[in-house]
C-alpha distance (Angstrom), angle and dihedral (degrees) to the residues before:
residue distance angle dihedral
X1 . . .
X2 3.51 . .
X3 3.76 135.1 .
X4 3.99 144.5 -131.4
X5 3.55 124.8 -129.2
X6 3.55 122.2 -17.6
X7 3.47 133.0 169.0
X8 4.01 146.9 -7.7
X9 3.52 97.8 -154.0
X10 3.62 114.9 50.5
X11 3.85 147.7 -73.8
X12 4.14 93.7 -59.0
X13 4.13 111.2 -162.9
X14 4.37 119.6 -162.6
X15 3.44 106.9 -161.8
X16 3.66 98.3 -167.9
X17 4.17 87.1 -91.9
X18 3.66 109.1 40.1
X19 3.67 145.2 18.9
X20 4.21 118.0 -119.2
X21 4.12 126.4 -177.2
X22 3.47 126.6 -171.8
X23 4.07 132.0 169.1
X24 3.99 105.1 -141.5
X25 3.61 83.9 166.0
X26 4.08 95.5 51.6
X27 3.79 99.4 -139.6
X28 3.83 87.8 54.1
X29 3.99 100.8 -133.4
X30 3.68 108.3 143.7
X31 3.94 106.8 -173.1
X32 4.10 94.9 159.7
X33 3.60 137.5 33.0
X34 3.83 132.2 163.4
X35 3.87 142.8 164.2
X36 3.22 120.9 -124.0
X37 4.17 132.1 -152.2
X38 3.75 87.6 -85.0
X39 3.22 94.0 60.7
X40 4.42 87.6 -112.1
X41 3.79 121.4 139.9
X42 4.51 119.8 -126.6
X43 3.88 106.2 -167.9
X44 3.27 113.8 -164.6
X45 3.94 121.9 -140.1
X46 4.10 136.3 -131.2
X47 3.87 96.6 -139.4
X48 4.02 107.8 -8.3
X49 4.05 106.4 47.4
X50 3.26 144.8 -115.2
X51 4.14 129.3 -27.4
X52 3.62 131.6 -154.8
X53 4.14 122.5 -150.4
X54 3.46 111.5 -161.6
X55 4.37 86.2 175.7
X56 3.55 95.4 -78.5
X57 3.33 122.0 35.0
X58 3.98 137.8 17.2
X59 3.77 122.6 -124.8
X60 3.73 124.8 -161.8
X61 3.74 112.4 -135.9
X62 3.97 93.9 175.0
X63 3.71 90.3 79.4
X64 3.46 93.0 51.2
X65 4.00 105.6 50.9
X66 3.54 108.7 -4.7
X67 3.90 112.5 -100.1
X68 3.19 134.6 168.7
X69 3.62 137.1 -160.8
X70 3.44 138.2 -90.4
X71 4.15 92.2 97.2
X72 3.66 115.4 -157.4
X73 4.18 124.9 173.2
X74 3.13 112.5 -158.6
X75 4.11 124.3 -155.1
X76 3.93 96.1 -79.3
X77 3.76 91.8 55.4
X78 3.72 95.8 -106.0
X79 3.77 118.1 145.2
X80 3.61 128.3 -129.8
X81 3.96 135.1 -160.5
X82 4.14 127.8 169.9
X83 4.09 108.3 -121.9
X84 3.61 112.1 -83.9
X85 3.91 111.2 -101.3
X86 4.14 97.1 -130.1
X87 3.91 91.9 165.0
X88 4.25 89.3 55.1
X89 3.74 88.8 -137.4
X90 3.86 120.0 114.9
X91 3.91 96.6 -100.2
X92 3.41 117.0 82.2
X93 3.98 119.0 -178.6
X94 4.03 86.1 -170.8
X95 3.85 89.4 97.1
X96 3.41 110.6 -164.1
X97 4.44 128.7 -61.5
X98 3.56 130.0 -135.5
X99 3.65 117.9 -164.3
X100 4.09 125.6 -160.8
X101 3.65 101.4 -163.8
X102 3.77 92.0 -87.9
X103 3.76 108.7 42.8
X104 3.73 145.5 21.6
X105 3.79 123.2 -131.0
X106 3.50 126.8 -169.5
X107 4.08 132.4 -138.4
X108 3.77 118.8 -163.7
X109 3.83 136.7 163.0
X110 3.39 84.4 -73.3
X111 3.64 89.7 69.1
X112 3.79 86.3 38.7
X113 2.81 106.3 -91.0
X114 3.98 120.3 130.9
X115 4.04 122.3 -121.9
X116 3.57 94.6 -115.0
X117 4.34 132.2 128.8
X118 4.11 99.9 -98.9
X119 3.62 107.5 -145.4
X120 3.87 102.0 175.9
X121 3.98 137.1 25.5
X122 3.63 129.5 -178.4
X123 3.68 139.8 170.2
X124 3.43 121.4 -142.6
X125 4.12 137.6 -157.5
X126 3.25 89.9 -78.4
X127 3.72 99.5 52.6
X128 3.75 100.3 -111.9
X129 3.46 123.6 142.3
X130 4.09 121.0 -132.3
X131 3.55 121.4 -163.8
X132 3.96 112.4 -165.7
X133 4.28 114.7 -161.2
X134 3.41 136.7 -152.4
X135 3.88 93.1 -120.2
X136 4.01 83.6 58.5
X137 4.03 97.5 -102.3
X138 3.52 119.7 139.4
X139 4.15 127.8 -162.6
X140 3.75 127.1 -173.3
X141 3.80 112.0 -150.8
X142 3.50 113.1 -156.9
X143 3.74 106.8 -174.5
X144 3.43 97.1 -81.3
X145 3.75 120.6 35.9
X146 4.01 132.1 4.4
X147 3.50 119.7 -111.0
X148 3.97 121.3 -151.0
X149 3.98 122.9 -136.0
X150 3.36 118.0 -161.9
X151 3.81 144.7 165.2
């Protein structure tokens, strides 16, 4: 499970002794962060992405594709980010990304999915995926395609 916003000042670790802070991200907004089955940390940035903590040092993985945050994982361990809004309007063609420990791939409205800023995912029981955006649309992804709900 994920979480909303969370601090201005850094990722800050207690180690059961002392207290440690570090900004991976530089300006130190952390909006997102989330565990995933290996028991490694993805923050997820204000202005300059998303990090991953593997227990020693923090990689950013916005340079290298383009995601954004929020960060779900869902129950096979796979990672997901919304698209990373470059243009800093509220349409987005980035989609959303799902990573499997290896690879990124990359769902857009080609795959259905509309160019809008995601601001929430979720799985549910079932194993869908639901993607909630800023303009108030909401898909379900159920493995296979993307399904729009609308008013």
């Amino acid at each position: 499970m994920g979480s909303g916003p969370i601090a201005q000042e850094g990722v800050i670790r207690f180690n059961g002794k002392s207290i440690t802070s570090s900004k991976p991200n530089g300006d130190g907004w952390i909006r997102y962060m989330i565990e995933d089955k290996n028991g490694q940390i993805w923050f997820g940035g204000r202005s300059n992405g998303n990090f991953f903590h593997d227990g020693k040092t923090f990689t950013n993985y916005t340079e290298k594709v383009g995601i954004g945050n929020p960060i779900l994982v869902d129950k096979s361990g796979k990672v997901w980010f919304s698209g990373e809004e470059k243009t800093g309007t509220i349409e987005s063609e980035d989609g959303i990304w799902r990573y499997n420990g290896k690879t990124f791939e990359n769902f857009t409205t080609k795959d259905g999915i509309g160019k809008n800023s995601v601001w929430n995912m979720l799985e549910d029981r079932n194993g869908n995926i639901w993607i909630g955006t800023r303009n108030c649309e909401l898909y379900r992804f159920d493995g296979k395609t993307f399904t729009t709900f609308s008013e």
